[in-house]
C-alpha positions in Angstrom: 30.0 -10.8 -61.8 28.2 -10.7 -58.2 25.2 -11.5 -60.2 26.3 -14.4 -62.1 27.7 -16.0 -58.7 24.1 -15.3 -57.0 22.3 -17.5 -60.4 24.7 -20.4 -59.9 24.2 -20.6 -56.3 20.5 -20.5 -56.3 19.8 -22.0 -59.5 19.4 -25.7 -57.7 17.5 -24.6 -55.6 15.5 -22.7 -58.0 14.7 -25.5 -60.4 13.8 -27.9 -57.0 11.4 -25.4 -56.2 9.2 -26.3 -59.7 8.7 -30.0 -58.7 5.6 -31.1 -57.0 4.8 -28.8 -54.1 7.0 -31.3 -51.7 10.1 -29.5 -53.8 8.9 -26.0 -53.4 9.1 -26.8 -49.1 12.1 -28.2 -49.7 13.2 -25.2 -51.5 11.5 -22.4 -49.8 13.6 -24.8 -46.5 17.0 -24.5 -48.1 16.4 -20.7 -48.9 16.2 -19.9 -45.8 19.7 -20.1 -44.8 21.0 -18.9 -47.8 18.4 -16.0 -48.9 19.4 -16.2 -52.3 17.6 -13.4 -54.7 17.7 -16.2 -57.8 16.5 -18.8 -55.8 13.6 -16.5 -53.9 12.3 -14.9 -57.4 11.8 -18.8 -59.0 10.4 -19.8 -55.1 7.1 -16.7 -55.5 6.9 -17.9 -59.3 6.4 -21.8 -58.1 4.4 -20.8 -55.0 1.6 -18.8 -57.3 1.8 -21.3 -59.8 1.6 -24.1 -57.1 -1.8 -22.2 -56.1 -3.3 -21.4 -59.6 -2.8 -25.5 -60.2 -4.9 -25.9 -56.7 -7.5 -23.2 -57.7 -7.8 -25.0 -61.0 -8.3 -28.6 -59.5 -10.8 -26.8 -56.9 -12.8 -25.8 -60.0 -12.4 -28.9 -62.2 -13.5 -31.0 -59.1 -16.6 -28.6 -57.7 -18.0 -26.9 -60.6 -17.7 -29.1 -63.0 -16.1 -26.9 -65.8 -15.4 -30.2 -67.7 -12.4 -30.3 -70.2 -11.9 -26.1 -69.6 -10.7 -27.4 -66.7 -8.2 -29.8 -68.4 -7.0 -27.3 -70.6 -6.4 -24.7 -67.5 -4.9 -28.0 -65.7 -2.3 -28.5 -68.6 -2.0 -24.6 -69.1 -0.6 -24.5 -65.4 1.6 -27.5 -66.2 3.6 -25.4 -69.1 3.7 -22.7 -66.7 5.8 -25.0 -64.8 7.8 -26.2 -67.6 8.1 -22.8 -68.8 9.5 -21.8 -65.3 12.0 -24.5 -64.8 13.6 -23.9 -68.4 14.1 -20.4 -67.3 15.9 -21.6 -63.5 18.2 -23.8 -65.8 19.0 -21.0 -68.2 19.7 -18.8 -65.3 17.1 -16.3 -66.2 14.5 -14.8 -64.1 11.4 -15.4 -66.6 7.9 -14.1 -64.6 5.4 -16.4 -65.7 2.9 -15.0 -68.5 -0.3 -13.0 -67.0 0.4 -13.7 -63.3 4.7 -13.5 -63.0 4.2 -9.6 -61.7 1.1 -10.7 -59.4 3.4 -13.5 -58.1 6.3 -11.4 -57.0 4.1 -8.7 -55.7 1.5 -11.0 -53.4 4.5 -13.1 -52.1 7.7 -10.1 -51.7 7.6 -11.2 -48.3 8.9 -14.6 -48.9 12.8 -14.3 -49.1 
């Protein structure tokens, strides 16, 4: 019951933090009053994904890795999709691959 109550207060939150990287400030901003566990899991899944999309635009721009680099670019962008379904759904989904890596390199993000 606890549990349920903790999704439906972080779930705005959550799903905010999975637009643009002005929404995962605002987010990570709002969190910090309320230190939801919901809201913080979907912030460390938006954060890595935030900085895989970076890394990938880093590549696509500099070494000139062509339409690999769209693909990766549009791969990173159904991470994001695949990340807010899950905030709406109220489930904690890690993201393919790199959802363990996220939780791990950011745990101190609450």
């Amino acid at each position: 019951m606890m549990y349920n109550q903790t999704v439906k207060e972080g779930k705005t939150i959550a799903i905010i933090s999975y637009i643009t990287v002005i929404g995962l400030i605002i987010a990570f901003v709002m969190n910090q009053k309320k230190h939801n566990y919901f809201a913080t899991f979907h912030i460390r899944q938006a954060l890595g994904i935030s900085l895989l999309n970076f890394a990938i635009s880093i590549l696509y721009r500099y070494a000139n890795i062509g339409f690999t680099g769209e693909l990766l670019g549009y791969a990173a962008f159904g991470l994001s999709i695949y990340g807010i379904v899950g905030a709406i759904q109220g489930k904690e989904n890690k993201i393919p691959l790199f959802g363990d890596y996220f939780q791990d390199w950011f745990k101190n993000i609450s």
